[in-house]
C-alpha angles and dihedrals in degrees: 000000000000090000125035101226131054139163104329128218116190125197110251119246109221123206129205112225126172098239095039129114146220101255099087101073082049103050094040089050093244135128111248112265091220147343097272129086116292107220106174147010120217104206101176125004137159090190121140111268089010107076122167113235116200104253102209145015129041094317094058112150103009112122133235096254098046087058097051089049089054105026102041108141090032092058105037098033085215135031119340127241110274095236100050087247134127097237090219134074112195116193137154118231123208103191107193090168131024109288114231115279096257149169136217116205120233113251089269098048082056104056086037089054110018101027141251096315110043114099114214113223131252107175146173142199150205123209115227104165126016137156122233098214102047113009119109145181125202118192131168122329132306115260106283100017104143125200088261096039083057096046089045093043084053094053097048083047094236093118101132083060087077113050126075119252149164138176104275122232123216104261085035105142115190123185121211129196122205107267089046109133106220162152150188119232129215128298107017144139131201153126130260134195115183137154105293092262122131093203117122125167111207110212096171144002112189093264088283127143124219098246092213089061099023085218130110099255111255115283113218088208101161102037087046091051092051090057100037108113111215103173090062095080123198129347122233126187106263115251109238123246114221117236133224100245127112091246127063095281124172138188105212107167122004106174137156086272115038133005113213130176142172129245140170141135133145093261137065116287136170133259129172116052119214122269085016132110112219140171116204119199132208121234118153125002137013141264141121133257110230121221135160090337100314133096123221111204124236126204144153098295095017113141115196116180112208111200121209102246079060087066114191125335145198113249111206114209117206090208115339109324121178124211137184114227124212137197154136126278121278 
């Protein structure tokens, strides 16, 4: 192979939640790791004891990590991050109950709380399933919720009252800042892409206890207090920027910390971009992207890394197929 990395396609590292679902083995194409609720699917991941490992080609079992250690300047295109570490975590949620009311900290309330190498998490997400009766999304505080509005509001048990929310669409995209107070609401399905940071501050769980412990899980109320940013207001779902491109083409988030954007058409069109490195998902349709003679399949919850030493590629749809596309910023 004249480079030694290609399109890369990781095994999915499925997580057992108590108000997941069962949708997830099936979606991604794989078997279910075990009889209890499947919460979550961590598509690509450089966390700590969660390590992607390449699913196929010459590179098969080799993780993430060891990739970038060896690989740097063929996956990033420029300088590495500092710590070794892919700074995104990419993963797909199937919330078949509400998802605890929760809080991420910013980069400096991590270190602050957690030390120098911990991340915090800004996040987004896009909405692929929802249902119109019962599906919710709760993101940031209703205009005029203060700091002691919210405690009092946890301790009568009427949080929800005071967070802003609305019925999710499928496309939505909604962008979420650490510091963002939210939740996902029952039966839904989306994508997220967020800093790679496992922290996560639970302010509130509907009341409900885990029946393998027969216990409420634990609450972070202080430390989630301390992050939640009040002054933010609601959330709203972004409202996508049209690209310059010949295809349908969207920008839907470009922070300091991720750049995604939205593609699809009936004809060939291009993803990846050179000296970048870039991850296209698939979300409906299906197609291949082709590279150096081989074809590499997409289809809804596949996940293609495109290291930056690929460059861009032509992705071939078989009828219209639509991607995300991820990446870092600049």
């Amino acid at each position: 192979m004249a480079y030694p990395l290609y399109p890369l396609t990781f095994e999915p590292i499925f997580k057992s939640m108590l108000w997941g679902g069962r949708r997830l083995p099936e979606f991604l194409g794989r078997p279910a790791p075990h009889p209890d609720p499947v919460g979550e699917a961590w598509v690509l991941s450089d966390v700590d004891g969660n390590l992607s490992a390449v699913a196929d080609g010459p590179l098969a079992g080799r993780s993430l990590r060891e990739l970038i250690a060896e690989y740097p300047g063929h996956i990033f295109g420029g300088a590495a991050p500092t710590d070794g570490r892919f700074p995104l975590l990419l993963k797909f949620i199937d919330a078949r109950q509400e998802l605890s009311v929760q809080v991420h900290p910013t980069d400096e309330q991590a270190v602050k709380l957690h030390g120098p190498d911990r991340r915090g998490k800004t996040e987004a997400w896009v909405i692929l399933d929802a249902c119109p009766e019962t599906s919710r999304i709760y993101a940031g505080f209703r205009d005029g919720v203060t700091g002691n509005a919210f405690r009092a509001a946890m301790e009568s048990k009427t949080t929800p009252a005071t967070l802003h929310s609305f019925a999710p669409r499928p496309g939505d995209c909604v962008f979420l800042r650490a510091g963002t107070v939210h939740a996902i609401g029952a039966n839904t399905l989306l994508f997220e892409v967020q800093q790679t940071s496992d922290i996560t501050y639970r302010l509130y769980d509907w009341d409900r206890v885990d029946a393998k412990t027969g216990k409420p899980r634990e609450l972070h109320v202080e430390h989630g207090l301390t992050c939640s940013d009040f002054a933010a207001g609601p959330c709203h779902p972004v409202t996508p920027a049209a690209n310059d491109r010949p295809h349908r083409s969207e920008r839907l988030v470009d922070c300091e910390y991720f750049a995604l954007h939205r593609h699809g058409h009936h004809d060939t069109f291009v993803v990846g971009a050179d000296g970048h490195c870039r991850v296209v998902v698939g979300i409906e349709g299906r197609g291949h992207i082709d590279w150096n003679g081989h074809r590499y399949p997409v289809r809804p919850g596949s996940v293609v890394m495109l290291p930056a030493v690929v460059g861009a590629c032509a992705l071939v749809p078989e009828g219209p197929v639509t991607v995300l596309e991820c990446g870092l910023p600049g």
